[in-house]
C-alpha positions in Angstrom: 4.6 -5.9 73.5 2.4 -8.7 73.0 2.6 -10.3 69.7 -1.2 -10.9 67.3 -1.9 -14.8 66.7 -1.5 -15.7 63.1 -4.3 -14.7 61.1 -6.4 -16.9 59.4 -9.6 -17.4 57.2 -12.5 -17.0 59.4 -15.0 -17.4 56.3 -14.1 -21.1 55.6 -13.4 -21.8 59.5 -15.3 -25.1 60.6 -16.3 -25.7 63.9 -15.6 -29.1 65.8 -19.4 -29.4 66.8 -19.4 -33.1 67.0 -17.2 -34.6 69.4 -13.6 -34.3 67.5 -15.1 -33.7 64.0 -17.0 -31.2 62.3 -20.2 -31.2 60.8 -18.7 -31.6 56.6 -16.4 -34.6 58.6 -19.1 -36.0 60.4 -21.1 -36.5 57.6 -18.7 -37.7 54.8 -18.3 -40.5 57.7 -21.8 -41.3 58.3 -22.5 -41.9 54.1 -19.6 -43.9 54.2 -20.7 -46.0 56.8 -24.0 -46.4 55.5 -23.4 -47.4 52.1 -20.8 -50.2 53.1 -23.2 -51.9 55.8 -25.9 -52.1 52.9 -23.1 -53.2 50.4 -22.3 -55.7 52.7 -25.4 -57.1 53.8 -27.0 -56.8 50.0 -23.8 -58.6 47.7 -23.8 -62.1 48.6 -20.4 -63.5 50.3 -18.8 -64.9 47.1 -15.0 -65.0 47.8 -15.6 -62.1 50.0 -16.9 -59.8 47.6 -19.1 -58.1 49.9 -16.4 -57.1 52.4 -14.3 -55.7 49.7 -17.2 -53.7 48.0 -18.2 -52.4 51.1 -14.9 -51.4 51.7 -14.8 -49.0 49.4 -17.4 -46.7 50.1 -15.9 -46.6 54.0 -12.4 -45.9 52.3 -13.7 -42.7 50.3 -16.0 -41.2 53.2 -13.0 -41.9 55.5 -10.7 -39.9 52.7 -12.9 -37.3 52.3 -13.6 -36.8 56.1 -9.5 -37.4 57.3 -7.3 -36.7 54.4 -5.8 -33.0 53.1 -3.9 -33.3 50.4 -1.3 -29.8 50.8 -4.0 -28.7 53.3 -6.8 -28.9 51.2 -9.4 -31.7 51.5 -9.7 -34.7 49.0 -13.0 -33.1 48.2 -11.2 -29.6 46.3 -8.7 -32.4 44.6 -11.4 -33.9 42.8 -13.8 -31.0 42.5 -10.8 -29.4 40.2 -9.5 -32.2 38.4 -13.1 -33.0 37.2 -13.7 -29.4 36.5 -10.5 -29.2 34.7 -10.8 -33.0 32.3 -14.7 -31.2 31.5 -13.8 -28.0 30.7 -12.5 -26.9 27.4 -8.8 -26.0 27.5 -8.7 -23.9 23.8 -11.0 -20.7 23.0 -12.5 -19.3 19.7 -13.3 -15.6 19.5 -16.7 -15.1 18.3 -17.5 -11.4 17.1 -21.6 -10.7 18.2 -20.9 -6.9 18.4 -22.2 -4.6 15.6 -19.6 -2.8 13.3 -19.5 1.1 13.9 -22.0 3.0 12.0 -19.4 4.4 10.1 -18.2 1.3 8.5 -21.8 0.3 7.1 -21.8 2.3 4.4 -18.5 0.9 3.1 -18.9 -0.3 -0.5 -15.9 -1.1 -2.6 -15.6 0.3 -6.1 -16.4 -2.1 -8.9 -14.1 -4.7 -10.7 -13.4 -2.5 -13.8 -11.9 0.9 -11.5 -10.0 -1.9 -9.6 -8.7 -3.1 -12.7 -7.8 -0.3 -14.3 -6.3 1.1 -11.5 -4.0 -1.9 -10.7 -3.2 -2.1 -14.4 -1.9 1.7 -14.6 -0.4 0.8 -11.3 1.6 -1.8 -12.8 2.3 0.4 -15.8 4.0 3.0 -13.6 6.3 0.7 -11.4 7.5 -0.7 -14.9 8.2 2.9 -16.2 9.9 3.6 -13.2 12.2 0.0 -12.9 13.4 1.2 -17.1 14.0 4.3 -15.9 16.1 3.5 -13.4 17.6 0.8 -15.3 18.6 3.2 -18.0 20.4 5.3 -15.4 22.7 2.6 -13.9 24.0 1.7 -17.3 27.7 2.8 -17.6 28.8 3.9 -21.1 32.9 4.6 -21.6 33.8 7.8 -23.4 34.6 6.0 -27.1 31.0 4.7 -27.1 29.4 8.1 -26.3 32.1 10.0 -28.5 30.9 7.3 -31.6 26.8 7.9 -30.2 27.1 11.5 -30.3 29.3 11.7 -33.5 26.6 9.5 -35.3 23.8 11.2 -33.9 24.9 14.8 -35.5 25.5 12.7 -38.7 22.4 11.8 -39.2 21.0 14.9 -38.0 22.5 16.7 -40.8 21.7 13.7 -42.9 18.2 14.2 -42.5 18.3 18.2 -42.7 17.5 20.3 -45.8 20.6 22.0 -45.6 22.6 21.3 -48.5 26.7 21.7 -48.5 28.6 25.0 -49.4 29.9 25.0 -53.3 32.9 26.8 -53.6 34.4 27.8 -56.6 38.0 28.5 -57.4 38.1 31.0 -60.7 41.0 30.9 -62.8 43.7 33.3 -62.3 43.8 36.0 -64.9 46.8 38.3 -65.7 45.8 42.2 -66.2 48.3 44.8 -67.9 47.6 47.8 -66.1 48.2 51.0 -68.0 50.9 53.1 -66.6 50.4 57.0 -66.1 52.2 59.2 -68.4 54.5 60.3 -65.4 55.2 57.7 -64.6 57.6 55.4 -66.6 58.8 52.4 -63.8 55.2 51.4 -63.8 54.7 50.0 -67.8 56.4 47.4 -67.0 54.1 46.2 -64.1 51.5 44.3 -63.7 48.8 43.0 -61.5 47.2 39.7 -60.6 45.0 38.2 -58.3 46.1 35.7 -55.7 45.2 32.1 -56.6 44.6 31.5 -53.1 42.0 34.2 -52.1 38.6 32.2 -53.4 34.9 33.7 -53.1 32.1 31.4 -51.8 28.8 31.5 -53.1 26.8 29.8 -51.5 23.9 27.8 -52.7 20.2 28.3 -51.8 19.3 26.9 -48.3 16.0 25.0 -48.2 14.6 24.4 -44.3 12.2 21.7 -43.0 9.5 22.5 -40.9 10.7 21.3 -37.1 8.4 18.7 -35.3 6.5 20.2 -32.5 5.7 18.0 -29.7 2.1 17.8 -28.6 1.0 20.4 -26.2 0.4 18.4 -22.5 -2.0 19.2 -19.6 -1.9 18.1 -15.9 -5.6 18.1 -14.3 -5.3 19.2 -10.9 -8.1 20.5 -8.0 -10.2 20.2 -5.3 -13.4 18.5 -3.9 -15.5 20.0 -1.5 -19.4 19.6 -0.2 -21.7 22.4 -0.5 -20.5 24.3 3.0 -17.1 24.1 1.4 -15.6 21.7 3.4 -12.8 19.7 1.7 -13.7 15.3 0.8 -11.0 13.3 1.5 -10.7 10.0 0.0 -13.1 10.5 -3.1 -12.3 8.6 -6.3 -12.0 10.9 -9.1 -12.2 9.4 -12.5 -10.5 11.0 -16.1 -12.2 9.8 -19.4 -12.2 10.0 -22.5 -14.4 8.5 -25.2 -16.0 6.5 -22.4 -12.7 5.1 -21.5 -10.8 5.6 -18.2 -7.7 7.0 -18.9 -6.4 8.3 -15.6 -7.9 7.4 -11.8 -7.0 9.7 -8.6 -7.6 10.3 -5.3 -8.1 12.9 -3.0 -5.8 13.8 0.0 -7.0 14.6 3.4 -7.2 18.0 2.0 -9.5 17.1 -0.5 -6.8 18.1 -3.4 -6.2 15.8 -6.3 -3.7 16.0 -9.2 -2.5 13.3 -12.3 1.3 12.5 -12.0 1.4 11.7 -15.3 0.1 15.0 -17.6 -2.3 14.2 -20.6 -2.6 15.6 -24.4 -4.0 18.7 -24.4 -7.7 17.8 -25.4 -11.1 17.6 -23.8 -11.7 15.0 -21.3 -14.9 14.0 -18.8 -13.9 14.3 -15.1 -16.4 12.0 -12.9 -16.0 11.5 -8.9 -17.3 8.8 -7.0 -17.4 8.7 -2.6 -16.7 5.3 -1.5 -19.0 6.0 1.5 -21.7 6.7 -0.5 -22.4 10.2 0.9 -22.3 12.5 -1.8 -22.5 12.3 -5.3 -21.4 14.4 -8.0 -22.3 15.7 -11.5 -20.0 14.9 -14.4 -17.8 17.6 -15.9 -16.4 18.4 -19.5 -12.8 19.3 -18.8 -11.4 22.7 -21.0 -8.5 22.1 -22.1 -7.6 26.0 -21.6 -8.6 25.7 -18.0 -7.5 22.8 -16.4 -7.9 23.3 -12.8 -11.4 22.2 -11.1 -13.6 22.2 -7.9 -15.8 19.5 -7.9 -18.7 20.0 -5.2 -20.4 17.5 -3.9 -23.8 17.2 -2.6 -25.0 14.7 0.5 -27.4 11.9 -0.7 
């Protein structure tokens, strides 16, 4: 089986047109030329500075014409080292495309909810660091033996129960009369045991206990008018005019304070970051403290 000839690029193939050379070789040779016989007869001969000037131009077309450099012409190797010392060689991204529709309505919320809500934030992780600090404290038995010993101490200190007076009466001797059958009883007699004692104890007066004040957690949804749950909506807690606590709605559009509040009546505000819906205020009743906020679209 006969064996194919190498294959090579027929798009770049030159053909040898011109005796030996090709038509690119050909002509590299003729500028050459040209430009050195005028070199030579314009420069004057001082010192032979016309024969080496015109030498150079006949050097360069020869070059371009004769010489490959890793079979590629000296006319590639300069083409891409000038193209390469013009060209810049680091890149800055420049952003020209519009942001989604969905991000233009992006406001953020204004410096005071920020505040606030970094400052409770802050509030909370310090809670939480005590907390935990309180726990990893070791205490050894005598300590919480002396803590809890002191602690009922004063507890009864501070009670209105008074202490139990007991009073011891004297002994007292009876004669007993002895029955007329009876004659080894006149000489007997009765009396009470020194020992047996009777309390009587003294009137007890009570103090009112301290009740601790009834608390509330506000907890409920946010929805639009086809009842379809808001996520992400800020929902404020006041009172007074002041922000007291700020939450924020799951994907499920449920909210809820972590930390409950006094039982009392408190303004419930809700604000979309997207700027979508907006909502009426709401007086919170402190009997009924779960809500559904609905939202209508702007």
């Amino acid at each position: 089986m006969q064996q194919h000839p190498i294959p090579r690029q027929i798009t770049t193939f030159e053909f040898k047109l011109i005796g030996q050379l090709t038509i690119r070789q050909a002509i590299y040779l003729a500028i050459g030329t040209a430009l050195g016989v005028a070199f030579f007869f314009l420069i004057p001969s001082v010192l032979y500075m016309n024969v080496l000037i015109a030498a150079l131009p006949l050097l360069i077309g020869v070059g371009f014409a004769f010489v490959p450099v890793n079979e590629r012409p000296m006319e590639i190797w300069i083409s891409n080292l000038v193209k390469r010392l013009t060209t810049p060689t680091q890149y800055y991204f420049h952003k020209k495309n519009k942001p989604p529709q969905i991000l233009l309505g992006v406001r953020l919320p204004p410096k005071e909810v920020l505040v606030e809500y970094l400052r409770a934030k802050q509030q909370l992780s310090a809670y939480e660091e005590n907390k935990s600090k309180k726990k990893d404290i070791p205490l050894g038995l005598e300590d919480t033996t002396k803590d809890k010993l002191s602690s009922i101490h004063k507890a009864l200190q501070g009670s209105g129960i008074q202490k139990l007076t007991i009073e011891a009466p004297q002994p007292t001797r009876t004669t007993p009369t002895a029955s007329p059958g009876d004659s080894r009883l006149s000489s007997a007699f009765t009396r009470t045991d020194a020992f047996h004692t009777s309390v009587r104890p003294s009137t007890l007066a009570f103090t009112p206990l301290s009740v601790k004040p009834l608390t509330m957690s506000i907890h409920g949804t946010v929805q639009n008018e086809n009842n379809i749950p808001l996520p992400h909506v800020v929902v404020y807690i006041k009172k007074d005019g002041h922000t007291v606590r700020i939450m924020k709605t799951n994907d499920q559009g449920y909210f809820e304070n972590a930390i409950p509040l006094p039982k009392d009546d408190y303004v419930l505000e809700a604000d979309d970051p997207h700027k979508k819906y907006s909502f009426a205020r709401m007086n919170i009743d402190p009997s009924r403290p779960v809500v559904q906020i609905v939202g209508q679209r702007n």
